[in-house]
The first five atom37 places (N, CA, C, CB, O) and aatype in JSON, in Angstrom:
{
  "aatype": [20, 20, 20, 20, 20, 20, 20, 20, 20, 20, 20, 20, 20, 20, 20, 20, 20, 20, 20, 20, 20, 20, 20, 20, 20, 20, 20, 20, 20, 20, 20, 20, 20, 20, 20, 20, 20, 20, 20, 20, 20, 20, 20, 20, 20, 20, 20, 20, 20, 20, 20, 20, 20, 20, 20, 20, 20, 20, 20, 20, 20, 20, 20, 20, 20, 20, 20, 20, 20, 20, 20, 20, 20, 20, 20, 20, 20, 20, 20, 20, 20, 20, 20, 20, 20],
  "atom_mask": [
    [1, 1, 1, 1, 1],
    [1, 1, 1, 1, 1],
    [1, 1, 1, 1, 1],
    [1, 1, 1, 1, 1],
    [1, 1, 1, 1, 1],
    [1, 1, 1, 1, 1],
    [1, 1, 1, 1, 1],
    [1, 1, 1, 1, 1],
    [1, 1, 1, 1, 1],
    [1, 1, 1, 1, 1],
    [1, 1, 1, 1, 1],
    [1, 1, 1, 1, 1],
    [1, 1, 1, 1, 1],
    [1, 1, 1, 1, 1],
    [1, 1, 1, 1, 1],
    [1, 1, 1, 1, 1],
    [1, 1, 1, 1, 1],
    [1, 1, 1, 1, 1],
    [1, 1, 1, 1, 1],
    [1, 1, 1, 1, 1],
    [1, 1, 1, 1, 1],
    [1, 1, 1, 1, 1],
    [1, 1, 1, 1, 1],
    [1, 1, 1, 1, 1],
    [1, 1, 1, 1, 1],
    [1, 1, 1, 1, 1],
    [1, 1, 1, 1, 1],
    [1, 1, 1, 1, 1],
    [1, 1, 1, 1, 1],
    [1, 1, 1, 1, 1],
    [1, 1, 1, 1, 1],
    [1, 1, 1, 1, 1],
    [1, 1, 1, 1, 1],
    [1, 1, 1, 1, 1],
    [1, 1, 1, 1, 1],
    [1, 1, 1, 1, 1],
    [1, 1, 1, 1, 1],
    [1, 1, 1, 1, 1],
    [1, 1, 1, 1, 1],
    [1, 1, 1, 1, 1],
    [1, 1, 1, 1, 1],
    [1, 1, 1, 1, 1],
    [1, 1, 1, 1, 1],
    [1, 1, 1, 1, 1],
    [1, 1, 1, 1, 1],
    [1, 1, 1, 1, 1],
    [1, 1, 1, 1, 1],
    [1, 1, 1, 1, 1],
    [1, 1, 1, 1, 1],
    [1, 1, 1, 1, 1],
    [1, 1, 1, 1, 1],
    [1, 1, 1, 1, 1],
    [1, 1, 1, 1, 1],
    [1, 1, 1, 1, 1],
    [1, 1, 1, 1, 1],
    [1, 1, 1, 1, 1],
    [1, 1, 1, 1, 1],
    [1, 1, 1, 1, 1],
    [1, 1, 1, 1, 1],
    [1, 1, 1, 1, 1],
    [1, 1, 1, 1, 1],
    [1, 1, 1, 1, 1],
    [1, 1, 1, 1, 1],
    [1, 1, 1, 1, 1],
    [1, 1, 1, 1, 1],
    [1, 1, 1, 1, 1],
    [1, 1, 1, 1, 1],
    [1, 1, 1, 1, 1],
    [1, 1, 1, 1, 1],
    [1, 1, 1, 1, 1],
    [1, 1, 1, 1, 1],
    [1, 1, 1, 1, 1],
    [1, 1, 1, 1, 1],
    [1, 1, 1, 1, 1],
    [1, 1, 1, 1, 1],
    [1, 1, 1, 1, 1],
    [1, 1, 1, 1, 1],
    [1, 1, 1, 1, 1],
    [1, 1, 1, 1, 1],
    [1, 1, 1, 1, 1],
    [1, 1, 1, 1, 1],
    [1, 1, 1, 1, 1],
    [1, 1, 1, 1, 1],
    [1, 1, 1, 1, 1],
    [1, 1, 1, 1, 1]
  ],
  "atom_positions": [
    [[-11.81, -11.65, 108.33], [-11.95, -11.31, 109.73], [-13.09, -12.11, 110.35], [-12.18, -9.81, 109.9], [-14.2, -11.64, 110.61]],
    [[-12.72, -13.3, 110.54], [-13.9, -14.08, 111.1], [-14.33, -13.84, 112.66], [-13.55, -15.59, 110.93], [-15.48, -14.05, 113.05]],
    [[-13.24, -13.37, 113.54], [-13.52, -13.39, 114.57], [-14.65, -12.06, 114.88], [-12.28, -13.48, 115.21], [-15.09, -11.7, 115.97]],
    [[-14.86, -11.66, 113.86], [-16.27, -10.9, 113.83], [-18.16, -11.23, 113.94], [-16.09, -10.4, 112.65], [-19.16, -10.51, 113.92]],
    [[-17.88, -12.79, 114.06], [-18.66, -13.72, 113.7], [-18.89, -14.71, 114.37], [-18.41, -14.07, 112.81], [-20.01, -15.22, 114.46]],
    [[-17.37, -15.3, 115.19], [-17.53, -16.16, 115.87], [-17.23, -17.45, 114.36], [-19.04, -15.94, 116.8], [-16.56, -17.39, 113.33]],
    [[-18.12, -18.46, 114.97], [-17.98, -20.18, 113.7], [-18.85, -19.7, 113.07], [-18.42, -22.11, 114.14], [-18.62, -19.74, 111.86]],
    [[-20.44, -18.91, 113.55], [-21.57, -19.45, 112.78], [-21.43, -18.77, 111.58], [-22.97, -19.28, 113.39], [-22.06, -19.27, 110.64]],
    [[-20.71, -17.67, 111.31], [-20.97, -16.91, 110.43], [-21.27, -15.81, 110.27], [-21.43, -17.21, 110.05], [-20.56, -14.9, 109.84]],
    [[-22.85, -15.76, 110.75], [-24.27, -14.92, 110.55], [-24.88, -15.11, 111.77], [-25.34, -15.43, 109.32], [-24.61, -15.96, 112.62]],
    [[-25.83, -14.13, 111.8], [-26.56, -14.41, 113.17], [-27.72, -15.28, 113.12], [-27.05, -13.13, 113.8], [-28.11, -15.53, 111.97]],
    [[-28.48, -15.92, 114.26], [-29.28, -17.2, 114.11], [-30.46, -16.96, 113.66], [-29.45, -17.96, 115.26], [-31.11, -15.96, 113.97]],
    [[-30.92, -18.07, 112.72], [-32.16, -18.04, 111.62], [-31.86, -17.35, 110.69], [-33.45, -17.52, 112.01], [-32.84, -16.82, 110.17]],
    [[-30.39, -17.0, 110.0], [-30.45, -16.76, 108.74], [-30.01, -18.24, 107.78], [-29.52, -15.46, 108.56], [-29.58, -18.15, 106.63]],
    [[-30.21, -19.55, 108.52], [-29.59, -20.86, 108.1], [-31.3, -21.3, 107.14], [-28.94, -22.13, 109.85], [-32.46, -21.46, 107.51]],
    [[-30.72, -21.34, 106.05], [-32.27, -21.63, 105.2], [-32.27, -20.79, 103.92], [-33.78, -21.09, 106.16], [-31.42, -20.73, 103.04]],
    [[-33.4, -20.17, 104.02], [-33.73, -18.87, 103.14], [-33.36, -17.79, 103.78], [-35.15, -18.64, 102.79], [-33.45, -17.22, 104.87]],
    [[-32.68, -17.67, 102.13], [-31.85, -16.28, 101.78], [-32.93, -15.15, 101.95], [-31.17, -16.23, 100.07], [-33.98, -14.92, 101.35]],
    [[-32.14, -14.41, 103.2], [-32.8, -12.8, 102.95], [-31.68, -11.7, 102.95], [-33.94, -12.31, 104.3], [-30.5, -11.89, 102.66]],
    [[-32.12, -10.78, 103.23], [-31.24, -9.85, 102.87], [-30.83, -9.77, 104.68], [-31.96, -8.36, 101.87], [-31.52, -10.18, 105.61]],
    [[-29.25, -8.99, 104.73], [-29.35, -8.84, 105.93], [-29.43, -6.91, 106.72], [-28.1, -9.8, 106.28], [-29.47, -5.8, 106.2]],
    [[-29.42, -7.29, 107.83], [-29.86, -5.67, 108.33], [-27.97, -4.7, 108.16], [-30.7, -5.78, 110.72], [-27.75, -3.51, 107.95]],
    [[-27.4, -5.37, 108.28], [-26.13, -4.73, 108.1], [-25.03, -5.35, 107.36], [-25.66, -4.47, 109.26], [-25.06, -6.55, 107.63]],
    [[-24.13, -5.1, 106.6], [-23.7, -5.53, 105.58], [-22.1, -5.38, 106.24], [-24.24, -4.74, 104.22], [-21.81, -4.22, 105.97]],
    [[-21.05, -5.92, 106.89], [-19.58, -5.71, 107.16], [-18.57, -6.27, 105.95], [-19.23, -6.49, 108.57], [-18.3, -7.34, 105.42]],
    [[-18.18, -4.94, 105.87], [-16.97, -4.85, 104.52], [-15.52, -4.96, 105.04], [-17.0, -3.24, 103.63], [-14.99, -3.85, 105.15]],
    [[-14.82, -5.91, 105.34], [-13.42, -5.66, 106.02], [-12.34, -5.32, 104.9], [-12.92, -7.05, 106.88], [-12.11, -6.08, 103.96]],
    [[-11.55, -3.82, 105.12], [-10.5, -3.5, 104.08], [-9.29, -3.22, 104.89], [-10.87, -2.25, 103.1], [-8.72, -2.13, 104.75]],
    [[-9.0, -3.8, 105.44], [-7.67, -3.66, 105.9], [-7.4, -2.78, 107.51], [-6.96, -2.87, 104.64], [-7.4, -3.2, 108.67]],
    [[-7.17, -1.41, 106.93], [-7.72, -0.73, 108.99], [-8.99, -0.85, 108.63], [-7.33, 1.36, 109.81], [-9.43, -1.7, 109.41]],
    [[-9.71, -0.57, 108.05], [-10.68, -0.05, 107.45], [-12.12, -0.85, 107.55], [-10.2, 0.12, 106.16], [-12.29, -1.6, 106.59]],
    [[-13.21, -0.85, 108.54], [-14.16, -1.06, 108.01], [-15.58, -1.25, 107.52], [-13.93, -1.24, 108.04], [-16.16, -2.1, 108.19]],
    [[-16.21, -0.79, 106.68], [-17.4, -0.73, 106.43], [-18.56, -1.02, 106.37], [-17.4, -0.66, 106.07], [-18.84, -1.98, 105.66]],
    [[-19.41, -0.48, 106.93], [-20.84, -0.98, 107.72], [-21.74, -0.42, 106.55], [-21.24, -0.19, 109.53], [-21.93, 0.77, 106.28]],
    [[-22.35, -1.7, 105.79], [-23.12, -1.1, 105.45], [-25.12, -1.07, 105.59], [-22.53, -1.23, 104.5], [-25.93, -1.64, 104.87]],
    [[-25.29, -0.42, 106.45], [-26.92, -0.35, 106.48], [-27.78, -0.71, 105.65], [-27.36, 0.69, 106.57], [-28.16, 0.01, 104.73]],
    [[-28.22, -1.91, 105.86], [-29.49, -2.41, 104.8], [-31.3, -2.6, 105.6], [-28.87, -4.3, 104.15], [-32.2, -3.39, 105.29]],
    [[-31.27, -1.78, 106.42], [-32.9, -1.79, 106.78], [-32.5, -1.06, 107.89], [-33.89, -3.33, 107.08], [-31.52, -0.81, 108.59]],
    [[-34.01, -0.75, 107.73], [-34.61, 0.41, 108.46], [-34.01, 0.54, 109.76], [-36.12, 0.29, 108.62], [-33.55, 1.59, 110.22]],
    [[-34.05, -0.86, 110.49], [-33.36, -1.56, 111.79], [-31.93, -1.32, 112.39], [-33.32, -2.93, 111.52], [-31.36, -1.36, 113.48]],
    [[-31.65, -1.05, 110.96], [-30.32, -0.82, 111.6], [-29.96, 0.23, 111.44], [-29.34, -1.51, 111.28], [-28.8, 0.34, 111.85]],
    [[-30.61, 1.79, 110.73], [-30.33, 3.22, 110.63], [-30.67, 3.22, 112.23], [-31.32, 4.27, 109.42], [-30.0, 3.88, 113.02]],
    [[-31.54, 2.6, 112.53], [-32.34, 3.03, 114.44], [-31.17, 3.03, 115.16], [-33.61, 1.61, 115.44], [-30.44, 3.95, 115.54]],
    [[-31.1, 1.53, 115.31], [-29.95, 1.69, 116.08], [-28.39, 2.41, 115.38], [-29.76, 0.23, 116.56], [-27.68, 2.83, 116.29]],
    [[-28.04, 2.51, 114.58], [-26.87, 3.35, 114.37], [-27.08, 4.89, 115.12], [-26.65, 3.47, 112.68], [-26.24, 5.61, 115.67]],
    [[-28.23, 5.06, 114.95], [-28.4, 6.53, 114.85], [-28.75, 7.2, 116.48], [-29.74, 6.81, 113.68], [-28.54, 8.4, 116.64]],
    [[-29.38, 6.22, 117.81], [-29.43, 5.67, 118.81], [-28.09, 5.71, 119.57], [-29.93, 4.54, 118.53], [-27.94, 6.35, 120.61]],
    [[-26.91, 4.81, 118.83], [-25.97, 4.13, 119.81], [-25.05, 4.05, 119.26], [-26.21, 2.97, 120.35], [-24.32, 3.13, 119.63]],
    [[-24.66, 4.72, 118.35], [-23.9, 4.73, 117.96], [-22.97, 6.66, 117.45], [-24.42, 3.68, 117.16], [-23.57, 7.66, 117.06]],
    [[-21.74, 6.53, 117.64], [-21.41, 8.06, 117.4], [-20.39, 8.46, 116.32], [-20.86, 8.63, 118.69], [-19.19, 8.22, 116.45]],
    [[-20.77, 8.96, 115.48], [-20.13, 9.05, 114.1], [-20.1, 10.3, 113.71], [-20.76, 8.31, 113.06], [-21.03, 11.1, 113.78]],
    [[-18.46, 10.59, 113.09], [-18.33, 11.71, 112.26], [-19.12, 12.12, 110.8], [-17.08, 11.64, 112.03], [-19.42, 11.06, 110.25]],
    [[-19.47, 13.02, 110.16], [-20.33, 13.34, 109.0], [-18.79, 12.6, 107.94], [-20.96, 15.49, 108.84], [-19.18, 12.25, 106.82]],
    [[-17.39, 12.38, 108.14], [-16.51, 12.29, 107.08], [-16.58, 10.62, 107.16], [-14.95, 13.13, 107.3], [-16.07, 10.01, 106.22]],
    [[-17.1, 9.96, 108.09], [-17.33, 8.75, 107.96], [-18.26, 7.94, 106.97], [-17.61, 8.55, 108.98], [-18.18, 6.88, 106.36]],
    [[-19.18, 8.96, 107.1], [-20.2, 8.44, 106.23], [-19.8, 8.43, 104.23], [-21.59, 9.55, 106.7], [-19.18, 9.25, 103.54]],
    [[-20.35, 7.35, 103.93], [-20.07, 7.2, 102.46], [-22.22, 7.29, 101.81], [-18.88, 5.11, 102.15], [-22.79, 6.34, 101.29]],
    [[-22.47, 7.8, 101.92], [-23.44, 8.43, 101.26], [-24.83, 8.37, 102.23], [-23.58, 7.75, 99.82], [-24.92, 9.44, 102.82]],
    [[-25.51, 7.8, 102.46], [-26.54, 7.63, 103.39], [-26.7, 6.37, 104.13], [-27.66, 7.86, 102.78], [-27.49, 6.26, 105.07]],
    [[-25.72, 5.13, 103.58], [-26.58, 4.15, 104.06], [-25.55, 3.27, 104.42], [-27.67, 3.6, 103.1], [-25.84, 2.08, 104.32]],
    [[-23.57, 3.76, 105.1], [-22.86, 3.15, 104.81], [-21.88, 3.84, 105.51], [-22.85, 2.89, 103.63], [-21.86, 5.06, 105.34]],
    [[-20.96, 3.29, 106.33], [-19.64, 4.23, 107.46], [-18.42, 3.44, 107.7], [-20.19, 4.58, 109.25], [-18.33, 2.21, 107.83]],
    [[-17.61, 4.2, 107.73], [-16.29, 3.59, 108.05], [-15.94, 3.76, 109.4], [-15.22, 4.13, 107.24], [-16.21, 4.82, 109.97]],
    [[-15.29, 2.69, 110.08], [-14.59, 2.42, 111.38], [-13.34, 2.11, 110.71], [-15.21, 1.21, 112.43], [-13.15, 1.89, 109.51]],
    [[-12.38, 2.14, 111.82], [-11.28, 1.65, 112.32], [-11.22, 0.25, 112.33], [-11.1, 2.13, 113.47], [-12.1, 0.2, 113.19]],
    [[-11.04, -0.55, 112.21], [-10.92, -1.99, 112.29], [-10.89, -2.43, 113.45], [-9.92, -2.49, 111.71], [-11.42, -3.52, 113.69]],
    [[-10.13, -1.52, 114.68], [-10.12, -1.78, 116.25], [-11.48, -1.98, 116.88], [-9.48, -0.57, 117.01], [-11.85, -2.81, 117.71]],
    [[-12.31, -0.71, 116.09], [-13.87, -0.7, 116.89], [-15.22, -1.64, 116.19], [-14.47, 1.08, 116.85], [-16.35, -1.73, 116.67]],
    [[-14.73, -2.26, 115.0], [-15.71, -2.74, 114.68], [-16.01, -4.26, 115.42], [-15.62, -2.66, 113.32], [-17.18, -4.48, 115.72]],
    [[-14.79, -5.51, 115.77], [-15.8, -6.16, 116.44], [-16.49, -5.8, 117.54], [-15.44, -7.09, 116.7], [-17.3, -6.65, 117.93]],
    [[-16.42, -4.75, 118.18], [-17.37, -4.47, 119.89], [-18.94, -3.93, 118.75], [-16.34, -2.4, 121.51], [-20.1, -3.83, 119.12]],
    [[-18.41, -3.7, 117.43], [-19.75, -2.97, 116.8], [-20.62, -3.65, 116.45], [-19.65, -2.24, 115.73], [-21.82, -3.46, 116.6]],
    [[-19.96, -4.71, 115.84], [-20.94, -5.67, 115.03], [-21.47, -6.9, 116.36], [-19.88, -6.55, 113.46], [-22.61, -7.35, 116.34]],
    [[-20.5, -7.29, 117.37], [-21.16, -7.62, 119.2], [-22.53, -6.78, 119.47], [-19.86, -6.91, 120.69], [-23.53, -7.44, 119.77]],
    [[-22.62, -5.63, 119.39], [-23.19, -4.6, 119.58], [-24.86, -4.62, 119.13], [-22.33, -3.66, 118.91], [-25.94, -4.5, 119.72]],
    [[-24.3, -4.9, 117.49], [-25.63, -5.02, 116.61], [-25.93, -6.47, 116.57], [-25.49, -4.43, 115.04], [-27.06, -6.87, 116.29]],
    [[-24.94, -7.27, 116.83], [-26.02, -8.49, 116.96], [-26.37, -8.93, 118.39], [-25.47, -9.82, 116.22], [-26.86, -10.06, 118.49]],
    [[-26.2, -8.27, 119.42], [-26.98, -8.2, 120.96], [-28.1, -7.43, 120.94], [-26.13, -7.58, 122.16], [-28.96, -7.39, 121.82]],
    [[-28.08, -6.54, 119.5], [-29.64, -5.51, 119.75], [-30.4, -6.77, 118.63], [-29.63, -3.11, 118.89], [-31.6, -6.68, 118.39]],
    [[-29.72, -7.69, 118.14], [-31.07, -8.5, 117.43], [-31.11, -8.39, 116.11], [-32.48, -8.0, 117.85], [-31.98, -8.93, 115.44]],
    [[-29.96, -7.53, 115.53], [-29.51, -7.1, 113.95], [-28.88, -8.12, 113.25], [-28.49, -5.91, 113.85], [-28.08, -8.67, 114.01]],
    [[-28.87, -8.77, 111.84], [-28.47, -9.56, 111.18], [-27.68, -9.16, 110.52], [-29.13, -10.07, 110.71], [-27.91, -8.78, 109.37]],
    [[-26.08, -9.15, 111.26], [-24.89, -8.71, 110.55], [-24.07, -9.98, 110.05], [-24.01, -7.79, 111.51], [-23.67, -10.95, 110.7]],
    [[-23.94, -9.62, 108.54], [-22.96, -10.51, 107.93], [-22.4, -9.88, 107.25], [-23.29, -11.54, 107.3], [-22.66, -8.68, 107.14]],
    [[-21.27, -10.58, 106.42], [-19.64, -10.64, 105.86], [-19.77, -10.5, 104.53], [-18.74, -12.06, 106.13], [-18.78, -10.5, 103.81]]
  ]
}
């Protein structure tokens, strides 16, 4: 699902050294999974985002619909979050 991404990939200044990123996108089919890797991005999930408790897969990790995730991952990388694939 590239069109989640656009060409570059990743969002800008992750071209270099490897870091970790703030959100982790898992594409499974409808299905797909965000997974939270810093602090940065529990804020804003938790902020602007609106989620069922059956979404969640343990603390740090949620499932969408496949429909809503590119406006999501648009979303988190307009607040400045380093979402990759």
């Amino acid at each position: 699902m590239d069109t989640f991404f656009g060409t570059s990939g990743s969002s800008p200044g992750s071209a270099g050294a490897e870091s970790s990123p703030d959100v982790l996108v898992i594409p499974d089919g409808s299905v797909v999974l965000f997974q939270l890797c810093s602090r940065s991005a529990h804020v804003f999930v938790s902020e602007f985002v609106s989620t069922e408790s059956w979404q969640w897969l343990g603390d740090t990790a949620f499932a969408v619909d496949h429909r809503f995730a590119p406006d999501l991952v648009r979303g988190m990388v307009n607040a400045g979050l380093d979402v990759r694939r």
